[in-house]
C-alpha positions as CSV (number, residue, x, y, z in Angstrom):
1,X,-79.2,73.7,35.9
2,X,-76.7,75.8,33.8
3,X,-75.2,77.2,37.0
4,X,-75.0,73.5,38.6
5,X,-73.2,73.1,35.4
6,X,-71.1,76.3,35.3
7,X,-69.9,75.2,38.8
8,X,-69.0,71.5,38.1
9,X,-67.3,73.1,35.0
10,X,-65.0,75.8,36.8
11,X,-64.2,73.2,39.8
12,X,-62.7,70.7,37.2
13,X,-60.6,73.6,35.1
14,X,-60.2,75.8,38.2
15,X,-57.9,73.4,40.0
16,X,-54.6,74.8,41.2
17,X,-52.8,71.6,40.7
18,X,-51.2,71.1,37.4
19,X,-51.0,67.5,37.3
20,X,-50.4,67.3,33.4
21,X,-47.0,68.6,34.0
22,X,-46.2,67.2,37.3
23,X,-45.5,63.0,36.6
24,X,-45.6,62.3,40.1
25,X,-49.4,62.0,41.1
26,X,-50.0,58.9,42.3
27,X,-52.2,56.8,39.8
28,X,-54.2,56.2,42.9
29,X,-55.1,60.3,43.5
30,X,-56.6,59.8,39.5
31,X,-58.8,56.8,40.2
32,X,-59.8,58.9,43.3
33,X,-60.9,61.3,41.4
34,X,-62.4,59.2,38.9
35,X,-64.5,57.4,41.2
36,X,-65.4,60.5,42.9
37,X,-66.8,62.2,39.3
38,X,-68.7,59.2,38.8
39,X,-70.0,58.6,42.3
40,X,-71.3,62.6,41.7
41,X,-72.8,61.3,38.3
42,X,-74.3,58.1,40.4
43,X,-75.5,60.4,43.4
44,X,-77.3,63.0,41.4
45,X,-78.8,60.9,38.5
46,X,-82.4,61.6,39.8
47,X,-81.6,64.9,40.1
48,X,-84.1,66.9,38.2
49,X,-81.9,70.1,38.0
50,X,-79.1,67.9,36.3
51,X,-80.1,67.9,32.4
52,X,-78.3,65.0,30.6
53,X,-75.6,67.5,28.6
54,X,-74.2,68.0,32.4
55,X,-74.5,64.5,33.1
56,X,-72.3,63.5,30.0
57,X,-69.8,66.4,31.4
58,X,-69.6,64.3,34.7
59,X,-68.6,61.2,33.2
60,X,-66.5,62.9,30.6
61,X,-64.1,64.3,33.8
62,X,-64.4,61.1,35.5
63,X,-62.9,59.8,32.3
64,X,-60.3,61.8,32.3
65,X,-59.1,61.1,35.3
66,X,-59.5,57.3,34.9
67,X,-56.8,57.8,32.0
68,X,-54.2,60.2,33.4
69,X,-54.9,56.9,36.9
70,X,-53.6,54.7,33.5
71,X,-51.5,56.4,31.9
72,X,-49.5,57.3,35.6
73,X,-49.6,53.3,36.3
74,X,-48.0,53.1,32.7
75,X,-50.8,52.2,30.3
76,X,-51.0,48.4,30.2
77,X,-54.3,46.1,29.9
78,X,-53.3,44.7,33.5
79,X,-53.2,48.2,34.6
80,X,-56.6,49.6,32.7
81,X,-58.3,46.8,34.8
82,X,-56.8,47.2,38.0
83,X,-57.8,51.1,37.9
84,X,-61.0,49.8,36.7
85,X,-61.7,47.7,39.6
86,X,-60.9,50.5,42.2
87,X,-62.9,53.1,40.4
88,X,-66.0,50.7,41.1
89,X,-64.9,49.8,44.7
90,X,-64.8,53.0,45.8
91,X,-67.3,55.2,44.1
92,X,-70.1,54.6,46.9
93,X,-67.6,55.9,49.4
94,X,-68.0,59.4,47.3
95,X,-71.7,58.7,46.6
96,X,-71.5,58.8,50.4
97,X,-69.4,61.9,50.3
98,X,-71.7,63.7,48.2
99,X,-75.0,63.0,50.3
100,X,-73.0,64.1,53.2
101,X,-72.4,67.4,51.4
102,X,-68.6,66.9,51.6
103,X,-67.5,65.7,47.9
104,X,-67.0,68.8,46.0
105,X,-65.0,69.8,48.3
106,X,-62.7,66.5,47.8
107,X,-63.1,67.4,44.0
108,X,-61.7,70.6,44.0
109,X,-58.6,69.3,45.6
110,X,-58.1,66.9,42.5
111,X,-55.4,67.7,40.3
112,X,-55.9,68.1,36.9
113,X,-55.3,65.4,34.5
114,X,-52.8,64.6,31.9
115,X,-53.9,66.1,28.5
């Protein structure tokens, strides 16, 4: 469990993209990322290797991300429910990912988000 933790941990800070500096990810590529963090936390919930202190970690990231997706879309209510919305429509399509074996590979192409 502590290495399934290690590794979630050094995928999300290990990311070569510096996204806080660089204003011109797409807020799109952040929900992406957000739904793909909590489709990860949806996919492995049963997992018995996955104590709850990683669990919070998950959605922590995938929370993250769903900011730096708002603040890139420019940080109004209309905005904070649009990203909202597409964070839900698409996290079975990384729930899918992830059973398939192909979503940390996705997640280690995210860029990192805004501080």
């Amino acid at each position: 469990m502590k290495k399934a933790f290690l590794t979630i941990l050094f995928l999300f800070l290990s990311s070569t993209t510096m996204a806080a500096e660089n204003l011109d990810v797409s807020w799109q590529v952040f929900a992406d990322c957000a739904a793909g963090y909590v489709g990860n936390w949806k996919s492995r919930q049963a997992d018995p290797e996955r104590g709850p202190e990683m669990s919070a970690v998950i959605l922590e990231i995938a929370a993250d991300y769903e900011a730096a997706a708002l603040k890139a879309m420019g940080g109004a209510e209309a905005a904070a429910k649009t990203i909202r919305a597409y964070i839900e429509a698409n996290t079975d399509r990384f729930v899918t990912m992830d059973k398939a074996g192909e979503l940390n590979r996705f997640l280690e192409e995210c860029p990192q988000p805004y501080d």
